[in-house]
C-alpha positions in Angstrom: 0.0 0.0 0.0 0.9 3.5 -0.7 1.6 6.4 1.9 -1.1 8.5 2.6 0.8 11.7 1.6 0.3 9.8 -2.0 -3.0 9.7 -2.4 -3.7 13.1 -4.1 -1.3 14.6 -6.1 0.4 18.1 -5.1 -0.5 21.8 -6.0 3.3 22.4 -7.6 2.2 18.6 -9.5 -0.8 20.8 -10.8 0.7 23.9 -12.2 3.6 21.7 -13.9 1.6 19.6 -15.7 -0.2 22.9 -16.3 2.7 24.9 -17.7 3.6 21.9 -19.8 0.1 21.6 -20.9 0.1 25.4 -22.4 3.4 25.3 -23.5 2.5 22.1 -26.1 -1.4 23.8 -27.0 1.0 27.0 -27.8 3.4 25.3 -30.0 0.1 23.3 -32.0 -1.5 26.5 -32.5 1.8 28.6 -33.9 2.1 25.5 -36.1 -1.4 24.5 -37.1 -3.6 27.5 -35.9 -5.5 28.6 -33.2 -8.5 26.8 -34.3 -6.9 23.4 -34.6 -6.6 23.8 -30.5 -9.9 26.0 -29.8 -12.1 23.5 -28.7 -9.5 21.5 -26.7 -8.5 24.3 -24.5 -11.5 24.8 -22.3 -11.3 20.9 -21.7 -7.8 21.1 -20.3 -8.3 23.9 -18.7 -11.3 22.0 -16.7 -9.3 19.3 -15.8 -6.0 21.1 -14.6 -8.9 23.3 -12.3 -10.5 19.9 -10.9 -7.0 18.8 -10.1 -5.9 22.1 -8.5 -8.9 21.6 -6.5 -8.2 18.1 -5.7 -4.4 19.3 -4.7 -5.2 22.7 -2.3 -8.8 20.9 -0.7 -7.3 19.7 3.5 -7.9 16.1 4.5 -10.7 15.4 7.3 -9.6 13.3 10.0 -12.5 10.4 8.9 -11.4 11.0 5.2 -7.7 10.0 6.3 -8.9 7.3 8.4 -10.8 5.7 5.9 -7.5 6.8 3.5 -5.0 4.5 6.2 -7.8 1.4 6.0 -9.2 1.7 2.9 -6.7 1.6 -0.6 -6.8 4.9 -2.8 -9.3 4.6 -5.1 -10.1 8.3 -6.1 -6.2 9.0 -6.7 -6.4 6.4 -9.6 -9.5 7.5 -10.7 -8.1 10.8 -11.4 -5.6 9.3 -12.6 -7.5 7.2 -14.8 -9.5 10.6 -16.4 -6.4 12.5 -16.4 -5.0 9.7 -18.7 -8.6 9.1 -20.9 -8.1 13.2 -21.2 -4.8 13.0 -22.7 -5.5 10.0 -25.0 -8.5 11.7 -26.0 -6.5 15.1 -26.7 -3.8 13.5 -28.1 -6.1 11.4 -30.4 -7.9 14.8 -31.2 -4.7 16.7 -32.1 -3.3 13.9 -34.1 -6.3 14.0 -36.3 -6.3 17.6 -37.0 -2.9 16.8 -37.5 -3.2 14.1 -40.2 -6.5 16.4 -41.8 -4.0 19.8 -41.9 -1.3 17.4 -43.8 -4.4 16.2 -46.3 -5.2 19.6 -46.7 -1.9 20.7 -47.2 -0.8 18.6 -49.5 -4.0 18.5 -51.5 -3.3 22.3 -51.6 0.0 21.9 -52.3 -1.3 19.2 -55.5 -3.6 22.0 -56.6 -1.0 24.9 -56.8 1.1 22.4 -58.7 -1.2 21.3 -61.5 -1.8 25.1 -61.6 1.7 25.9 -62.3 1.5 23.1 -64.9 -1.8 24.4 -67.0 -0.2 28.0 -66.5 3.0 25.7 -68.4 1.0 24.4 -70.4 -1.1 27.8 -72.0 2.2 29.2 -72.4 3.7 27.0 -74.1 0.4 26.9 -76.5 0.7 30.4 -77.2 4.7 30.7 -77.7 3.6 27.6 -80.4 0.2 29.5 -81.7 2.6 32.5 -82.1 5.5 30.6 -84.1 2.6 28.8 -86.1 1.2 32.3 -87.3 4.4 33.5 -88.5 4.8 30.3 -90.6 1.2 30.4 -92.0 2.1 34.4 -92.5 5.3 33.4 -94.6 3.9 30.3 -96.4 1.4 32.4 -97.7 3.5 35.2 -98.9 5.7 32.8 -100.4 2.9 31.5 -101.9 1.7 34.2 -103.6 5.3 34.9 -105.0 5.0 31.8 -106.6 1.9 32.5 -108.1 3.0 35.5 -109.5 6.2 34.2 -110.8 4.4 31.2 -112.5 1.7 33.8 -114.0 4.8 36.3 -115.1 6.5 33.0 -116.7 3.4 31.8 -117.9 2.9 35.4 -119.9 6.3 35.5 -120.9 7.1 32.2 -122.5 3.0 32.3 -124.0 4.4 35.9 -125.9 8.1 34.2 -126.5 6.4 31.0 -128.2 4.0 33.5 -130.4 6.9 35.2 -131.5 9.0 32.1 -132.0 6.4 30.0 -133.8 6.4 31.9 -137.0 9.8 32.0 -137.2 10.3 29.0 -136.4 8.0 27.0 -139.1 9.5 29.6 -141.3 13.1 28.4 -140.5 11.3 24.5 -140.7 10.3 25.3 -143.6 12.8 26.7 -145.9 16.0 25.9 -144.1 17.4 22.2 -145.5 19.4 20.3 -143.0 23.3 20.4 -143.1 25.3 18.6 -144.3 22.8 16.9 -147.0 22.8 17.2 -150.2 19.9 18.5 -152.1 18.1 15.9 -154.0 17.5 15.5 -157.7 14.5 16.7 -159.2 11.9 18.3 -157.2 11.0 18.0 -153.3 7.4 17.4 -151.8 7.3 21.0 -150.9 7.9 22.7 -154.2 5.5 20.2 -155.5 2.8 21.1 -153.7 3.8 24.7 -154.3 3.3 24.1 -158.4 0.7 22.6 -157.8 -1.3 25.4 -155.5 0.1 27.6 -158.5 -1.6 25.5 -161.3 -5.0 25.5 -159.0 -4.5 29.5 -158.8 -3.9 29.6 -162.4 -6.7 27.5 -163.2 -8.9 29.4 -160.8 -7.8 32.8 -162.3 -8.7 31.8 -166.0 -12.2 30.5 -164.8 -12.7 33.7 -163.4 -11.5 35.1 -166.2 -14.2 33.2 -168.3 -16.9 34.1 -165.5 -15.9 37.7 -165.9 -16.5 37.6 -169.8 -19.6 35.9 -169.8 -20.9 38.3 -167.5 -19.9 41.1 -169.7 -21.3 39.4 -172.5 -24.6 39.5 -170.8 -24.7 42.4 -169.3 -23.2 45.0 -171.3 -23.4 44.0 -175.0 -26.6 45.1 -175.1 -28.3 48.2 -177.1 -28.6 49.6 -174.3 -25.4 51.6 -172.2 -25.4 51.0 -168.8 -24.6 54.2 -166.1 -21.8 54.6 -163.9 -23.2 53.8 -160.7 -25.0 50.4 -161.7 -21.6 49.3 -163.8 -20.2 49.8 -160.1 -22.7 47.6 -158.5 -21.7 44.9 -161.2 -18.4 45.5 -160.4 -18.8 44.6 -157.0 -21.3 41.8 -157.9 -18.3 40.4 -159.9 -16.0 40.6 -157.2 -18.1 38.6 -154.9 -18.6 35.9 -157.6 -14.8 36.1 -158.3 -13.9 35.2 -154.5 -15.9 32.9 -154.0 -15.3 30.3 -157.2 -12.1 31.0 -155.9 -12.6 29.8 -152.7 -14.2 26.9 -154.3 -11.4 26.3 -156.4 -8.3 26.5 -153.7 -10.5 25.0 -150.8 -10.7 27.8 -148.8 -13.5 29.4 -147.0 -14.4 32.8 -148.2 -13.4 35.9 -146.0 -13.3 39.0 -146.8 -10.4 40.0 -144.7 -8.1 37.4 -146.9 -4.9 38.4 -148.6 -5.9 37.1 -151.5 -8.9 39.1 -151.6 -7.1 42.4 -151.3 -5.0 41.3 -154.0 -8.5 40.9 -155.9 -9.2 44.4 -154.6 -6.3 45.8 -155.9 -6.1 44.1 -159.0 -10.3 45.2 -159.5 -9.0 49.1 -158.8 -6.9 48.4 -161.3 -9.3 47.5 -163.6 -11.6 50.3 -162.2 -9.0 52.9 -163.1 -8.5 51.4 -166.5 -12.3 50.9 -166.8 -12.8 54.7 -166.0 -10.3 55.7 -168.2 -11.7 53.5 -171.0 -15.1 54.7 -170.2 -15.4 57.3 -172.7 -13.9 54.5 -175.8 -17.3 52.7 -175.1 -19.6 56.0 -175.6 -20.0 57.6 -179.1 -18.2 61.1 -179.5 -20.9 63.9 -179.5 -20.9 64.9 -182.6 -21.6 61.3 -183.9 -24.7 61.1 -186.0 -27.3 58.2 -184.6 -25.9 58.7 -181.3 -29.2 58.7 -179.5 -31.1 55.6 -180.8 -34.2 55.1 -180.3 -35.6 53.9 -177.6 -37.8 50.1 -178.1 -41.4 51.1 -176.8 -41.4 47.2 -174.7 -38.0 48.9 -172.7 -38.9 50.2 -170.0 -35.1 50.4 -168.4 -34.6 54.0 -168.2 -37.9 54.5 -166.2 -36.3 52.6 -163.0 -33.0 55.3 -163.5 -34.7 58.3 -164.2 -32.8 60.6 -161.9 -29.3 59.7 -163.6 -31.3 60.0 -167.3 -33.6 63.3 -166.0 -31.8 66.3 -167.9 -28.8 64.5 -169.4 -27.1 65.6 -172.2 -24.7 62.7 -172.2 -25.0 60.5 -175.8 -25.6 57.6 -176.0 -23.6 54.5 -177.7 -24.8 53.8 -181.2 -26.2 50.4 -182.0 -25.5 49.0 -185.3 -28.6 49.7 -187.5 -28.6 46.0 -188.6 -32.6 45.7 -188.6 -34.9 45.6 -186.0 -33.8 46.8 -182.7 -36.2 43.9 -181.1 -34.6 41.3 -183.4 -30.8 41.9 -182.7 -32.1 41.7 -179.1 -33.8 38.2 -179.4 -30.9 37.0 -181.2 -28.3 38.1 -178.6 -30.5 35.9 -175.9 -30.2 33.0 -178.2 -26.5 33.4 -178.4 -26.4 33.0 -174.7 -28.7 30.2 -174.6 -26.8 28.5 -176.8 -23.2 29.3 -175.4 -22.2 26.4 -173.3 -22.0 26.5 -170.0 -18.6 27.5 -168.0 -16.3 24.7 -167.2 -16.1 23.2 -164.1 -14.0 24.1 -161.1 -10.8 22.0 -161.1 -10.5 20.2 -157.7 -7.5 19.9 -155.6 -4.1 18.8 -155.8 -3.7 14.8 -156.5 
């Protein structure tokens, strides 16, 4: 058994385990917070007050009797609280412990995967950035291209149109050296004798054409007037290019070469004609230089403003009978002329 100066534990016992008591809540609460130890204070501070209590109350004489006889049962049953207080506080702090490590490194996992998608948006922007200089550069070099293949495009289209007829040209008459030219004649000066024998034949149709329809136009009895001879003129040049055109091949257009060669060749004539005009009228002092006029011809009536007023003669017809009968045989001439040969066709 225990002395009975044991049995309650002393007032200095009290304010030690006091002191140390505040000294560890002090230390939890600079580490963790004050409210990590606010509701475990006023518990403490309970129990240190029942103790001090306990400590400073005296002993009566039947209490310390009972003390000497009887073991000490309230001294462990402090004891025993005291303990179940500590366990409990310790278990409390520990938690709050383990939940402000939790938190903290939860917090601390937060802030990093932060840091990381802060990383992460920069690092997409520095590559956005660098990816729309590129496109920014492609696309000017594109369009440089473009250019330069529409400029090249341009320039060798205009270089080949100037080349090509001097090429074909240069194909075409220059012979290859080193070979001898061979006897007789080559493909291409026969075909150019025989384009000259087609034009050649093609001219002296026209030439045939061209008389005929003088023949039945103009040897008439009566003189035809400057502006319809004109029209005939032109009516013959149409005729004339386009057997021609049926002779060579060729479709008929009136911006041809060969057609202003036509053109020139009919001012030609034109000029000759004009000149020669006066040959085909009667001087005016030629008797019989006004025939008369057949009562069935009613010619002049459709070209009475050239014939209104004239004083112009008129050719003389050869008094060989009848007006109407040197007429009617001048139609059966050209019924019975043959007709104009035909068109020779192209080159064997």
């Amino acid at each position: 058994m225990e002395p009975a100066t044991a049995a309650r534990p002393s007032p200095e016992l009290v304010y030690h385990l006091a002191g140390a008591l505040g000294t560890e809540l002090q230390r939890l609460a600079s580490r963790f917070g004050s409210e990590a130890v606010a509701r475990l204070v006023p518990h403490v501070v309970r129990a240190l007050e029942l103790l001090e209590g306990v400590a400073g109350a005296p002993l009566e004489p039947e209490e310390e009797a009972k003390g000497a006889v009887a073991p000490r049962s309230p001294q462990r049953e402090l004891r025993d609280e005291e303990r179940l207080l500590l366990r409990q506080l310790k278990q409390v702090t520990d938690g709050q412990r383990d939940q402000l490590r939790a938190q903290s490194r939860e917090l601390q996992l937060r802030v990093q995967e932060a840091e990381a998608l802060q990383e992460q948006l920069q690092r997409l922007l520095r590559v956005n950035a660098e990816l729309r200089c590129k496109l920014a550069a492609v696309q000017v070099q594109l369009r440089a291209a473009l250019q330069r293949a529409a400029d090249a495009e341009g320039a060798s289209a205009q270089a080949g149109a100037r080349e090509a007829p001097e090429a074909v040209s240069r194909l075409c008459h220059a012979e290859p050296q080193g070979q001898r030219k061979p006897h007789g004649f080559s493909r291409e000066e026969v075909s150019q004798i025989l384009q000259e024998r087609n034009e050649l034949k093609a001219n002296v149709f026209l030439l045939q054409e061209e008389l005929n329809f003088y023949h039945r136009e103009l040897l008439t009895d009566q003189w035809v007037p400057g502006l319809l001879l004109n029209a005939m003129k032109l009516t013959v040049k149409k005729h004339r290019r386009k057997i021609k055109a049926k002779m060579l091949g060729t479709t008929d257009e009136p911006g041809s070469s060969d057609d202003d060669d036509d053109d020139d060749d009919d001012d030609d004539d034109d000029d000759e004609d004009d000149n020669n005009e006066a040959s085909w009228l009667p001087p005016p002092g030629v008797d019989g230089a006004s025939p008369p006029v057949p009562p069935e011809s009613r010619i002049k009536s459709f070209f009475s403003f050239w014939y209104r007023g004239s004083s112009e003669p008129s050719v003389e017809v050869p008094q060989t009978g009848d007006p109407t009968s040197s007429q009617g045989e001048l139609r059966r001439e050209e019924k019975e002329q043959p007709p104009p040969p035909e068109p020779p066709g192209g080159p064997p």
